[in-house]
ChimeraX commands (.cxc) that place a marker at each C-alpha (Angstrom):
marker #1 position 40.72,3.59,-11.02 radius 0.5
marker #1 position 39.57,4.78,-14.60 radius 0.5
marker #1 position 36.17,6.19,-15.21 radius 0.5
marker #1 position 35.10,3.49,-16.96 radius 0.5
marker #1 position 35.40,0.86,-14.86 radius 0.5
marker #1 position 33.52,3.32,-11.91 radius 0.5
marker #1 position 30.40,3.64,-13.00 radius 0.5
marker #1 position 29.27,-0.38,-13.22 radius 0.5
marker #1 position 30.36,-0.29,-9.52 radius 0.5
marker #1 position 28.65,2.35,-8.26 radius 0.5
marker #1 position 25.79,0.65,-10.57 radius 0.5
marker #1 position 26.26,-2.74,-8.61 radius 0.5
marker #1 position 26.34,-1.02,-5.17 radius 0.5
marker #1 position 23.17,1.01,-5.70 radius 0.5
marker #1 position 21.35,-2.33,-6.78 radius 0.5
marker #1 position 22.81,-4.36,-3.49 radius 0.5
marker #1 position 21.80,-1.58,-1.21 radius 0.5
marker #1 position 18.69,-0.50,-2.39 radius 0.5
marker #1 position 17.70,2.96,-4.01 radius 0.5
marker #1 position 17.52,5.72,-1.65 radius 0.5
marker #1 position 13.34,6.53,-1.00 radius 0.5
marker #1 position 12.61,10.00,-1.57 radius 0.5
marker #1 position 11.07,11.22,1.77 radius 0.5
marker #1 position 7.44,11.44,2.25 radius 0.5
marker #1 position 5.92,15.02,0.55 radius 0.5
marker #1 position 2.80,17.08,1.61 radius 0.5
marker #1 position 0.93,15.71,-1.53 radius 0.5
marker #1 position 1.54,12.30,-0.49 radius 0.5
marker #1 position -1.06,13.07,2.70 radius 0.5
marker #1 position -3.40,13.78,0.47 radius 0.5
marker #1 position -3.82,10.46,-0.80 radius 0.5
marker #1 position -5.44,11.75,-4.00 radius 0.5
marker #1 position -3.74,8.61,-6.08 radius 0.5
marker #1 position -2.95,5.33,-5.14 radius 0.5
marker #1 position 0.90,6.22,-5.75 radius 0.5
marker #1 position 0.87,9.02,-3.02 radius 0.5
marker #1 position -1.00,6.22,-0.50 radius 0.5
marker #1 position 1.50,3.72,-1.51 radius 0.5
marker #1 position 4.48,6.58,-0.40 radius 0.5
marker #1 position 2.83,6.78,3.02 radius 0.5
marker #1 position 2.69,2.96,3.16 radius 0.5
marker #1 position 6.23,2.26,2.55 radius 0.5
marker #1 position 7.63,5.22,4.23 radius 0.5
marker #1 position 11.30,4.82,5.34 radius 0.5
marker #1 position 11.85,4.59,9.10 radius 0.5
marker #1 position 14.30,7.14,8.62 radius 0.5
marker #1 position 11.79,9.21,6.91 radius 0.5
marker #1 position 11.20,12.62,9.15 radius 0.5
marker #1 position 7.49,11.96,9.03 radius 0.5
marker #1 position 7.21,8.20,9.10 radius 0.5
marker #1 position 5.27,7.86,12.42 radius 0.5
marker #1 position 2.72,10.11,10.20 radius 0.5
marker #1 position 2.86,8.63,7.23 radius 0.5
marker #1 position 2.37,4.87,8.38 radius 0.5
marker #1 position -0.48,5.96,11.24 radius 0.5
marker #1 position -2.32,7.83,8.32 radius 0.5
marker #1 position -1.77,4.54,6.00 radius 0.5
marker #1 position -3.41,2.08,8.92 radius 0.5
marker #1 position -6.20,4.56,9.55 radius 0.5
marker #1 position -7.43,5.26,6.19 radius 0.5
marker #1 position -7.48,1.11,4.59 radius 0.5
marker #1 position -8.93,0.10,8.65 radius 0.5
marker #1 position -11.23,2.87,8.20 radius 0.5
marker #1 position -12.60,2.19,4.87 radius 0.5
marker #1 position -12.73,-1.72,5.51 radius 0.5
marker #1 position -14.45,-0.68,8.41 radius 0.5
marker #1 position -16.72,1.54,7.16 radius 0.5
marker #1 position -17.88,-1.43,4.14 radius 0.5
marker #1 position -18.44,-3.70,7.21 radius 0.5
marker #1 position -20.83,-1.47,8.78 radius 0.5
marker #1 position -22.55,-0.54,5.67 radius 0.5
marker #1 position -23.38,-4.48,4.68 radius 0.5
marker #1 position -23.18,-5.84,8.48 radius 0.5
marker #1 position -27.35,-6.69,7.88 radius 0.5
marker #1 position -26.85,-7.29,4.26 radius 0.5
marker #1 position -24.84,-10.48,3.29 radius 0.5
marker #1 position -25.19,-10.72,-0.57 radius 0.5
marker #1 position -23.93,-6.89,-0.42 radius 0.5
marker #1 position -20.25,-7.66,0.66 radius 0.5
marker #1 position -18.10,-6.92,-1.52 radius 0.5
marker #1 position -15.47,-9.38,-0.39 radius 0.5
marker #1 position -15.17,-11.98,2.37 radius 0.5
marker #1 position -11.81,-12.76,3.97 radius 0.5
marker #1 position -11.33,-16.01,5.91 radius 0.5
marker #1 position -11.72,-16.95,9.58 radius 0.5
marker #1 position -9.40,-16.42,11.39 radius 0.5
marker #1 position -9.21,-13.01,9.18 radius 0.5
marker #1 position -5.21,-12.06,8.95 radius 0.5
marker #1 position -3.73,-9.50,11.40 radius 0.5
marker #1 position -4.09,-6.08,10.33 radius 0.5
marker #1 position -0.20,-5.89,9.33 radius 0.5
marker #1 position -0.38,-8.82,7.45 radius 0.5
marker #1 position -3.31,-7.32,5.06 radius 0.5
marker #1 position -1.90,-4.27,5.22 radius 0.5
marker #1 position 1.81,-5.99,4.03 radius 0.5
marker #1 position -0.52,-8.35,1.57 radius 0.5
marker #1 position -1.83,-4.86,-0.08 radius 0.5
marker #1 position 1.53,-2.92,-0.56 radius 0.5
marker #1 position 2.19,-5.90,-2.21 radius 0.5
marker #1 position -0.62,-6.51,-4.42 radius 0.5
marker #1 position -0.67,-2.82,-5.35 radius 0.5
marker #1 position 2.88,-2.60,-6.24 radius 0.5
marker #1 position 2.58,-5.65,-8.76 radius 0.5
marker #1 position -0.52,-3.64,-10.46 radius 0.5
marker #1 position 0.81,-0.42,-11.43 radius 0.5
marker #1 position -2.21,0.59,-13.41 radius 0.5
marker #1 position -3.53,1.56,-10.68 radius 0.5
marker #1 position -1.31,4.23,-9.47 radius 0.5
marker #1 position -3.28,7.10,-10.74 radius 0.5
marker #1 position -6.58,5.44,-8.81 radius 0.5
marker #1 position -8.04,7.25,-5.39 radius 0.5
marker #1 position -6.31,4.63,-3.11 radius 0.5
marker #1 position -9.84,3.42,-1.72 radius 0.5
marker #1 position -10.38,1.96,-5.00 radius 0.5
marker #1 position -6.90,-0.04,-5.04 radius 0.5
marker #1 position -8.01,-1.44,-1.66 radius 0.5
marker #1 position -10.98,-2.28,-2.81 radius 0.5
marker #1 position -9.67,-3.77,-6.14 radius 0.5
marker #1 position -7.25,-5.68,-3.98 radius 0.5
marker #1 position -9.77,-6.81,-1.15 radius 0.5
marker #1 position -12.47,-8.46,-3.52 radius 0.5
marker #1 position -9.13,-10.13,-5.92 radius 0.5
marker #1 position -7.95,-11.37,-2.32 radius 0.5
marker #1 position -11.02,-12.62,-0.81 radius 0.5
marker #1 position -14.31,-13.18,-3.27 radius 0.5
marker #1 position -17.11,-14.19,-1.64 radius 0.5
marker #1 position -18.72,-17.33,-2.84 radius 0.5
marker #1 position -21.76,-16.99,-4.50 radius 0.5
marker link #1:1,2 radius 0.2
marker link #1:2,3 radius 0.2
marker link #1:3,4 radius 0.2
marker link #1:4,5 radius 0.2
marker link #1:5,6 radius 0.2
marker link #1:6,7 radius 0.2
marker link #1:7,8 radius 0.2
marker link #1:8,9 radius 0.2
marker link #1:9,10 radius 0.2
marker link #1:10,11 radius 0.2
marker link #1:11,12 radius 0.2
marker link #1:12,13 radius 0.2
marker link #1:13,14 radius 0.2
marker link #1:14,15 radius 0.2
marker link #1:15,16 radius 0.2
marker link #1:16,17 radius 0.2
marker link #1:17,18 radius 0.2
marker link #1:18,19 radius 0.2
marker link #1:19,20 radius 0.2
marker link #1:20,21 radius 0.2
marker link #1:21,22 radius 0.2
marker link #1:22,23 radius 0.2
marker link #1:23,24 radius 0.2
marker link #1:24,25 radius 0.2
marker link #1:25,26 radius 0.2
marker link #1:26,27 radius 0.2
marker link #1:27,28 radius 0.2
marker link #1:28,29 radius 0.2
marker link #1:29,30 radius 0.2
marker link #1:30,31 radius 0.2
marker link #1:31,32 radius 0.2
marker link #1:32,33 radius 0.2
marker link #1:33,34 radius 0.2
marker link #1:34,35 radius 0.2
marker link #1:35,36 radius 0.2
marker link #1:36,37 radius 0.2
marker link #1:37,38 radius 0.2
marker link #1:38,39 radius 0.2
marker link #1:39,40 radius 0.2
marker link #1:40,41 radius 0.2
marker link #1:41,42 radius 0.2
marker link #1:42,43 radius 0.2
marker link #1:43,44 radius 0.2
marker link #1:44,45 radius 0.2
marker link #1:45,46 radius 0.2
marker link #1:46,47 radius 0.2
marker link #1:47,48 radius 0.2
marker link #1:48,49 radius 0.2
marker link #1:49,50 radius 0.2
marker link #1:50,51 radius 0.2
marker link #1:51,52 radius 0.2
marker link #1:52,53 radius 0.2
marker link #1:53,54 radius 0.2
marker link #1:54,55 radius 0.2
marker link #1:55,56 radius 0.2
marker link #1:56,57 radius 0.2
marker link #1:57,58 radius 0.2
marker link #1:58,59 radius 0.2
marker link #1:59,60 radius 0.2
marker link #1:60,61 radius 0.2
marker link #1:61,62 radius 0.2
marker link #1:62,63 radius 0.2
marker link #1:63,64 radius 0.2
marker link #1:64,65 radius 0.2
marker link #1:65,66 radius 0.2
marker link #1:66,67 radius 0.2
marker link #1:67,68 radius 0.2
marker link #1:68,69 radius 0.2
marker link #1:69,70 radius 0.2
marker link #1:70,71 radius 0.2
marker link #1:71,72 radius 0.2
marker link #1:72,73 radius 0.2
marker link #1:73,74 radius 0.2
marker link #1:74,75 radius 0.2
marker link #1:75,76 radius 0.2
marker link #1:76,77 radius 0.2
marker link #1:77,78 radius 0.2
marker link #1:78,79 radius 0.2
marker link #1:79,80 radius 0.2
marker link #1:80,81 radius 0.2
marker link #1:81,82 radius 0.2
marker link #1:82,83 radius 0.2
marker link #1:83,84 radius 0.2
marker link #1:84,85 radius 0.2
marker link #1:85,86 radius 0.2
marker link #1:86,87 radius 0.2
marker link #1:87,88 radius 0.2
marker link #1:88,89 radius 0.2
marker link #1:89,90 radius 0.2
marker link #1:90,91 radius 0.2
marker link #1:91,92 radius 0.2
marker link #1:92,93 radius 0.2
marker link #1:93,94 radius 0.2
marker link #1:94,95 radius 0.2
marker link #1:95,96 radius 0.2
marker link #1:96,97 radius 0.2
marker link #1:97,98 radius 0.2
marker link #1:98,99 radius 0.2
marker link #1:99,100 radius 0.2
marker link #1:100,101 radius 0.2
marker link #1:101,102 radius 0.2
marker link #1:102,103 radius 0.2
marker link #1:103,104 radius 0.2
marker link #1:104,105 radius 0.2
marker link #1:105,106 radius 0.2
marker link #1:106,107 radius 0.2
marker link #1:107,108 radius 0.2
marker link #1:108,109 radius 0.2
marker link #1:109,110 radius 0.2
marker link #1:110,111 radius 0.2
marker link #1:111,112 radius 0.2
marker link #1:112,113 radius 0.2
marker link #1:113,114 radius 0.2
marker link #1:114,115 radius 0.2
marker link #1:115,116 radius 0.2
marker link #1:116,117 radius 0.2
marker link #1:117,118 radius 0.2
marker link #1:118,119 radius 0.2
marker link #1:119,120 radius 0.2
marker link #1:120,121 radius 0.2
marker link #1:121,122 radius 0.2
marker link #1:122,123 radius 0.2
marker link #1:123,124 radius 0.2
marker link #1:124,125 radius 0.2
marker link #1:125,126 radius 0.2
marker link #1:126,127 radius 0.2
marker link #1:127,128 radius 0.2
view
């Protein structure tokens, strides 16, 4: 087979099969951008330190939700967002976020607490 004709195949088969993800660095536990979180997020299962990585994604946006509900639990007109009854399992806001985050790159350079913020009060406004 001739060069040419190679390269738009191995093109074609790295689109069907999906990129290789680079595994999950040191820097990406320090969750200093939203990028880094979003590595953690979205590790690979095959990914040496994906039990790590997804734990330490769950606990930080369920600790910092939960932390915002405790700080305006007596406070209504505080809350910065209000999601619907029944709220959404934790997976599914968690899956909703990777998503919403990865549609708004701008804020890739963001602490990630900000991103879930940005993305809780776009989600769910409360009504005024």
């Amino acid at each position: 087979m001739q060069l040419k004709h190679l390269a738009p195949l191995l093109l074609f088969a790295l689109f069907v099969t999906g990129a290789a993800k680079a595994n999950v660095t040191d820097e990406d536990f320090v969750a200093q951008k939203t990028q880094n979180f979003l590595n953690l997020c979205t590790a690979s299962p095959q990914d040496p330190h994906y039990r790590e990585a997804i734990h330490f994604c769950h606990g930080y946006l369920v600790g910092a939700y939960h932390y915002h509900q405790a700080q305006t639990a007596d406070q209504q007109g505080a809350k910065l967002f209000c999601p619907p009854e029944p709220k959404p399992s934790r997976n599914e806001t968690i899956a909703m976020f990777i998503s919403w985050a990865q549609t708004h790159p701008q804020y890739m350079n963001e602490a990630p607490v900000e991103t879930e913020f940005r993305f809780l009060t776009a989600k769910w406004p409360c009504k005024k």
